[in-house]
C-alpha positions in Angstrom: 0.0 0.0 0.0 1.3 3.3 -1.1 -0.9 6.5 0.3 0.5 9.9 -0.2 -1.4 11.5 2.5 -1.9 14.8 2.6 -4.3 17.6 4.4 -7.5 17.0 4.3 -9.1 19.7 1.3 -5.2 20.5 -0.7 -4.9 19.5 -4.5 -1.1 18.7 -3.7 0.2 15.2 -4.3 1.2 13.3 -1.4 3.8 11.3 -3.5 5.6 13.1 -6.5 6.3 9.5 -8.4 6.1 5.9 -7.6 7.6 3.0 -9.3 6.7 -0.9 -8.3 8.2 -3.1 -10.5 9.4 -6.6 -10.7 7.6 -8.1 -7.5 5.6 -11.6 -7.0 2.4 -11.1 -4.8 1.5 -14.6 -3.3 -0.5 -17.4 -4.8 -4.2 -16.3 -3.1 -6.8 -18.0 -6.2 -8.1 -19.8 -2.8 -9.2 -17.0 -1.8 -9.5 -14.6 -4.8 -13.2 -13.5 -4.3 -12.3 -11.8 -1.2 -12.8 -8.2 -1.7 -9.9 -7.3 0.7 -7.3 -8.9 -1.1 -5.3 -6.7 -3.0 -2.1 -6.7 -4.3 -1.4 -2.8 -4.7 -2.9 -0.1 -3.0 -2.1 3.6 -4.0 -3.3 7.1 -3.9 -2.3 10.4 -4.2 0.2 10.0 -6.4 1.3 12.0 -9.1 2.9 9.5 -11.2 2.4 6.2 -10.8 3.9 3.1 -12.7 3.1 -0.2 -11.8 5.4 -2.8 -14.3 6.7 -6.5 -14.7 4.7 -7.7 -11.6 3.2 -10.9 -11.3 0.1 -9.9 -9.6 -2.7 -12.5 -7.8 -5.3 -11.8 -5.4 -8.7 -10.1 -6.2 -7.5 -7.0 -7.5 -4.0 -6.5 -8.9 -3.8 -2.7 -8.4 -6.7 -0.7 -6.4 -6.1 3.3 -6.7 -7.4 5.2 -4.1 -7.2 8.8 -2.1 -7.7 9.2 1.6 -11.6 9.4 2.8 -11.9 10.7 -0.9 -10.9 14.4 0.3 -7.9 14.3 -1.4 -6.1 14.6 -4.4 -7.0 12.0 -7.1 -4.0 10.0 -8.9 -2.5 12.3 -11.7 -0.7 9.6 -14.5 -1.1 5.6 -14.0 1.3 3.5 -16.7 0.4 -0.2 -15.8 2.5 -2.5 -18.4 4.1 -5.7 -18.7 2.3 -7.6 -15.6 1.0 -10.8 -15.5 -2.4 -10.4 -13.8 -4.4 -14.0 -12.2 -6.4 -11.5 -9.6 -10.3 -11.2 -10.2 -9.8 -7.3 -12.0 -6.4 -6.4 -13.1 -7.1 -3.1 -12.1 -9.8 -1.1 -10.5 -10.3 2.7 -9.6 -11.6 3.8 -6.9 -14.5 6.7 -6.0 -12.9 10.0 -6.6 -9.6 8.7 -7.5 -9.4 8.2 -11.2 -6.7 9.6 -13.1 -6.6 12.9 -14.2 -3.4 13.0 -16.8 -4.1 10.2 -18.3 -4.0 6.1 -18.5 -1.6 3.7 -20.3 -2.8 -0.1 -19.3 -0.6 -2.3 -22.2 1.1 -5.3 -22.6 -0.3 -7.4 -19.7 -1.0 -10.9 -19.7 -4.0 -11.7 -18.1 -5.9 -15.3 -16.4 -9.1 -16.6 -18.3 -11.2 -15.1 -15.2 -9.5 -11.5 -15.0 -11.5 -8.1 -15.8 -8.6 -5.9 -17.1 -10.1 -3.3 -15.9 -13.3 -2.1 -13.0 -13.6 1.7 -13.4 -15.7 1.6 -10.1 -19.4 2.6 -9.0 -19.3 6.0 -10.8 -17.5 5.1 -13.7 -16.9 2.8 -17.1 -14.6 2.2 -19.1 -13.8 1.3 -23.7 -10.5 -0.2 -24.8 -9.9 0.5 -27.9 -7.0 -2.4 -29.1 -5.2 -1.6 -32.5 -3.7 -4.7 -32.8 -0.9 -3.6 -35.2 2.2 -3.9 -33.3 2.9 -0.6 -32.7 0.3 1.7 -31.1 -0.7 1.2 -27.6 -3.7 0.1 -26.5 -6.5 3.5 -25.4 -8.5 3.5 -22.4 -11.3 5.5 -22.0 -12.6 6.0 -18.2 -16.0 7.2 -18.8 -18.4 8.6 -16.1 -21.8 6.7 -16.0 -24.4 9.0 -18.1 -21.6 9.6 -20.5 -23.9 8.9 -23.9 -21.1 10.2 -26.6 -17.3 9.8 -26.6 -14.9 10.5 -29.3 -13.1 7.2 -30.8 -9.4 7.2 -31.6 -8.3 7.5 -34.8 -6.6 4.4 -36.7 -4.5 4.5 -39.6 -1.7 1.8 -40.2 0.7 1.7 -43.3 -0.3 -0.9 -46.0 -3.6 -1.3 -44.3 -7.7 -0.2 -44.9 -9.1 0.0 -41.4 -12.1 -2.2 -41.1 -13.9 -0.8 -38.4 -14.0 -1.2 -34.8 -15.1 -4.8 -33.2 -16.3 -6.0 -30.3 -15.8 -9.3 -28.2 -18.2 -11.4 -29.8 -16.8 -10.2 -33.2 -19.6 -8.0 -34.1 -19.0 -4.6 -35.9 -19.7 -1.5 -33.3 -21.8 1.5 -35.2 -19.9 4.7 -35.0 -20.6 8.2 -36.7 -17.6 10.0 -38.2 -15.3 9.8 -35.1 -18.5 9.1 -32.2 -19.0 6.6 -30.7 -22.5 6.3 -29.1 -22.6 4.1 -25.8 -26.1 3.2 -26.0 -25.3 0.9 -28.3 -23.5 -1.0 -25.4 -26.8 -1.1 -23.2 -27.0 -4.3 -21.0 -23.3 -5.0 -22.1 -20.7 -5.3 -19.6 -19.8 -1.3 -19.9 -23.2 -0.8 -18.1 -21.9 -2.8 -15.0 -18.7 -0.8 -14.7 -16.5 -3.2 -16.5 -14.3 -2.6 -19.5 -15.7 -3.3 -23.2 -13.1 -4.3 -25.8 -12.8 -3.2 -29.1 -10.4 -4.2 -31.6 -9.3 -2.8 -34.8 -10.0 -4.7 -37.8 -7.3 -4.5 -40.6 -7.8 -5.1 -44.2 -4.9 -5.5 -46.4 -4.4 -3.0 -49.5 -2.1 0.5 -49.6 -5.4 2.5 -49.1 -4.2 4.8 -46.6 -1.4 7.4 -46.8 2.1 5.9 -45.3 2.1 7.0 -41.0 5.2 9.7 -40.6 8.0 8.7 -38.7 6.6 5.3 -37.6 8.2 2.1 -37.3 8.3 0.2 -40.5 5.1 -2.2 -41.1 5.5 -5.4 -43.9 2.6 -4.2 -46.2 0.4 -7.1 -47.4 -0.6 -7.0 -51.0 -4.0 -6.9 -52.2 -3.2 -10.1 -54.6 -5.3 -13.4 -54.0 -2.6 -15.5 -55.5 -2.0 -18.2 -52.8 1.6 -18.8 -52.5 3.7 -22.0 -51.8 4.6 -21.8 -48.0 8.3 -22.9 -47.4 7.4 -24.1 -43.8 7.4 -28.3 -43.9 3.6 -28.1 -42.6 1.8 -27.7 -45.8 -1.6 -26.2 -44.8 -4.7 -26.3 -47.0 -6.2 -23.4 -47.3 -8.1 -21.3 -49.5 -7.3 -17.2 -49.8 -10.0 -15.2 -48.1 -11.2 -12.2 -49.8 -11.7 -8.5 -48.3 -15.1 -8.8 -48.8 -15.5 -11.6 -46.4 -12.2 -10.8 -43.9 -13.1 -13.3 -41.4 -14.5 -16.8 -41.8 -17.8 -17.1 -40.2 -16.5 -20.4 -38.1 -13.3 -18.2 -36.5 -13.1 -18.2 -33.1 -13.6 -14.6 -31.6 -10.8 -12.2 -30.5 -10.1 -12.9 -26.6 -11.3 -16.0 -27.0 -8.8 -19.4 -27.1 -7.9 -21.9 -28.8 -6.1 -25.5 -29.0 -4.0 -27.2 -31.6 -5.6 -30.1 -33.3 -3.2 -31.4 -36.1 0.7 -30.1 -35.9 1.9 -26.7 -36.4 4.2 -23.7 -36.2 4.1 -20.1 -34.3 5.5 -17.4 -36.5 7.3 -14.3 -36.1 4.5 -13.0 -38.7 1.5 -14.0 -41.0 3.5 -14.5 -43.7 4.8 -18.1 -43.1 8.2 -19.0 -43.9 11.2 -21.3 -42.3 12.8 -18.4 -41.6 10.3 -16.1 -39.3 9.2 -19.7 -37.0 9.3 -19.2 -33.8 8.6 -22.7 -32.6 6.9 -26.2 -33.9 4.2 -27.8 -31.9 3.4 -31.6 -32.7 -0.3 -33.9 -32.2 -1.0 -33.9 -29.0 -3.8 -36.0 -27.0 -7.0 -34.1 -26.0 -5.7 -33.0 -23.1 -2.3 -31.8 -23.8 -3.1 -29.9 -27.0 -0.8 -26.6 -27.0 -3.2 -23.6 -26.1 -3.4 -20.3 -27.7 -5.1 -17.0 -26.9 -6.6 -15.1 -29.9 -5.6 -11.6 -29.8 -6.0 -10.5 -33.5 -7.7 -12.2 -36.8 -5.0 -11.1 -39.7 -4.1 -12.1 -43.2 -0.9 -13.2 -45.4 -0.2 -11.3 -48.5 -2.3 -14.3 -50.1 -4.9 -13.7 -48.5 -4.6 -17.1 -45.6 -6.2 -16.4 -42.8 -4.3 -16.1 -39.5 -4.6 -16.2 -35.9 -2.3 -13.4 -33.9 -2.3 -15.0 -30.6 -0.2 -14.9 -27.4 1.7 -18.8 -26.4 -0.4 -19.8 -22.6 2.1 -23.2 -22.5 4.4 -23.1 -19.5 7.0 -25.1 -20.6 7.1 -23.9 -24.4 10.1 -21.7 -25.8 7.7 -19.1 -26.5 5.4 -19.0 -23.5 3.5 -15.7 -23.2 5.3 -14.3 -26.1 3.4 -13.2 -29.6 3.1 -14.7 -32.6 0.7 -15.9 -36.2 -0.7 -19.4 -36.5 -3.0 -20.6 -39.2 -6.3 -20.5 -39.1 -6.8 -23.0 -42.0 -9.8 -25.4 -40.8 -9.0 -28.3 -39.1 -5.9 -27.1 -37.4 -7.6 -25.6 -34.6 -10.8 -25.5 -32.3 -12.0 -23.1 -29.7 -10.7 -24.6 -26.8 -14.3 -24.0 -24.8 -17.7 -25.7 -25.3 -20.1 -23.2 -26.5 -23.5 -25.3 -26.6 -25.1 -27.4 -25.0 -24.5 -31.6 -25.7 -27.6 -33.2 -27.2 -27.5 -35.5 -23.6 -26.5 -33.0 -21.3 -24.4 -34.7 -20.1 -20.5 -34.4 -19.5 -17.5 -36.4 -17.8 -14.9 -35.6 -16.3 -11.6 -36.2 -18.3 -8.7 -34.1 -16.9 -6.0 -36.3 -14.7 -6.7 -34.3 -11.3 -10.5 -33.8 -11.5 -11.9 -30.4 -11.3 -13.4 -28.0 -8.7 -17.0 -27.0 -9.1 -18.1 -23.0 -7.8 -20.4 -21.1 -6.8 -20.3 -18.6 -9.2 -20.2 -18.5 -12.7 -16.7 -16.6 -12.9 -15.8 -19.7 -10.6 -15.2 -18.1 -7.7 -16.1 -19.6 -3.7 -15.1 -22.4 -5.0 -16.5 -26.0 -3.3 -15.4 -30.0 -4.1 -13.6 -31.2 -6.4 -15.0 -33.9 -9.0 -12.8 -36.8 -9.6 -11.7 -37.6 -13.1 -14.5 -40.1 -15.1 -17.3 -38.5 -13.4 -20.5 -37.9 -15.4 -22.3 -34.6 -14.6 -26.5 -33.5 -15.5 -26.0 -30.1 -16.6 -28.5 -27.6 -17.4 -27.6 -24.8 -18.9 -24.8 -22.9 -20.3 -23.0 -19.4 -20.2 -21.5 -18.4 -23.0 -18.2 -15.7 -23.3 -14.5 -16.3 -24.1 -14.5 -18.8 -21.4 -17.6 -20.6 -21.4 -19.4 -22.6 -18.1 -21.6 -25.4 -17.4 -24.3 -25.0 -14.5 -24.8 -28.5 -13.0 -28.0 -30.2 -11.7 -26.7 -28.8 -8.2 -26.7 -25.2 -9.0 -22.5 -25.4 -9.0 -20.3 -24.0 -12.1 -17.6 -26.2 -13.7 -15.4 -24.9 -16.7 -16.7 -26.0 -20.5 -12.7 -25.9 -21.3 -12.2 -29.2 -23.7 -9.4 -30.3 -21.8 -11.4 -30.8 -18.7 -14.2 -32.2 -19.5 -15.8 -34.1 -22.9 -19.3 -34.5 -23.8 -21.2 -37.7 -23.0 
């Protein structure tokens, strides 16, 4: 906990600038729906930069200001952690930043909110997915109805609009954005909404000034012979239909089910692999989360997705896979089996909760189990309800229909 305090009524900070970096919080997923479990606590600071921490708990970083008479935080930078709490972070009443927000590059759990703007506040990522710009967040007070969007331009690219989590295109009007579009969605409950940039290959925008360089797809369909030793069939998509209808969504996960490659980009080649990933069984199929859907300059459809296998050469680091069918599968359940039925396949069981976001968690369910279930809850990691009331996981690798 870090709280600049101050006299009650100044605008002063109470700390000028504060930098936590490179720090383990203990292991507390036991206990991770306990609202007083917090990893980082801090207020009243001017400058505040919270970076490479491995941060568990219920909330990775809680801002704050004393009995909320005091100064709010002025700058937060919150980078490069890896986040397992309940919200990654989450500002408090009267203490959101006032000089701004960078929240980038953080690995976060299947369960984690990136973000929980608090009672009297939402908040939009907007995610460019192009390697170079930063992700923006917007902290927007509730009753907010209009906010600007960022504008996107990337060099070789057409920007394709802006896309939400379930992969549907969000309407906006010149450069607004209106929120009631998001009604009942999770901005309403005070917890971020993502969008991501779509990017359609073809020069159709002028080059960015003194930007980093960007390989520039072409707009030719002409499938070309891939020099990697896993030959993939697939057929060139078209910009009029970017993004196969079967994909899985962006945020969402997937597993490998036939043999393949990470690469450096999505233009395969021996040359730009990062690693090779054999057939594995069921439940030791490498895993994947989707971050981008991209292109090669045939036109093959990609997956831009971050490594999630500890043990791998390229754990948590970025790269392209194909997204040719039958090479992958979303790694959740997102219906219902015909019997409603599922057992129980993983080696150590699973635990079944309370709560669909599996938290107070209760017993464990040994391995070959069968399980009633009655309904499911969809998102990009799905549950099961069980006969009981209790929520299991509908990740592949833990379960298989009956």
């Amino acid at each position: 906990m870090a709280i600049g305090n101050v006299p009650v009524g100044t605008t002063a900070y109470g700390v000028g600038s504060l930098k936590i970096e490179n720090n383990k919080v203990n292991d507390y997923t036991t206990t991770r729906s306990i609202s007083n479990v917090h990893a980082i606590i801090a207020g009243n600071v001017e400058n505040l930069q919270i970076a490479n921490n491995e941060l568990d708990g219920y909330v990775g970083l809680r801002t704050t200001n004393y009995q909320g008479g005091q100064s709010p935080l002025g700058s937060v930078s919150f980078t490069k952690n890896v986040v397992d709490a309940t919200h990654g972070v989450m500002f408090g009443k009267n203490a959101l930043p006032g000089n701004g927000i960078e929240i980038s590059d953080n690995t976060v759990g299947p369960n984690t909110d990136l973000i929980k703007p608090g009672a009297d506040a939402a908040s939009i990522i907007f995610k460019f997915s192009d390697g170079i710009t930063k992700d923006d967040i917007r902290v927007i007070p509730k009753g907010t109805n209009v906010i600007s969007v960022p504008s996107a331009q990337r060099k070789g690219y057409q920007f394709g609009g802006w896309y939400n989590e379930s992969g549907q295109k969000v309407a906006v009007n010149g450069n607004q954005l209106n929120l009631s579009q998001f009604k009942n969605s999770k901005a309403e409950e005070g917890i971020d909404e993502v969008l991501t940039a779509s990017w359609i290959p073809g020069m159709t925008v002028p080059p960015i000034t003194n930007s980093p360089e960007v390989t520039a797809p072409t707009t030719s369909t002409t499938p070309t012979t891939s020099t990697s030793p896993n030959t993939e069939t697939e057929k060139p998509t078209t910009s009029k239909n970017p993004v196969p209808r079967r994909a899985i969504k962006m945020g969402g996960y997937l597993y490998l089910t036939k043999g393949t490659s990470l690469y450096r980009s999505a233009d395969f080649s021996n040359g730009n692999r990062l690693s090779k990933f054999t057939k594995q069984s069921r439940t030791k199929r490498p895993v994947f989360k989707v971050l981008a859907h991209a292109f090669s300059k045939a036109g093959n459809f990609r997956y831009k997705v971050v490594d999630q296998n500890q043990g791998s050469k390229t754990y948590k680091k970025t790269g392209y896979v194909t997204g040719a069918s039958g090479y992958s599968s979303n790694l959740y359940y997102t219906t219902m089996p015909q019997s409603k039925r599922i057992q129980v396949i993983n080696a150590k069981g699973i635990y079944q909760y309370k709560n669909a976001n599996l938290t107070n968690r209760r017993d464990r369910i040994a391995k070959g189990k069968t399980l009633r279930i009655k309904k499911v809850t969809t998102g990009n990691a799905t549950r099961y309800q069980l006969a009981n009331g209790n929520y299991i996981s509908a990740n592949k690798q833990l379960v298989i229909w009956k």
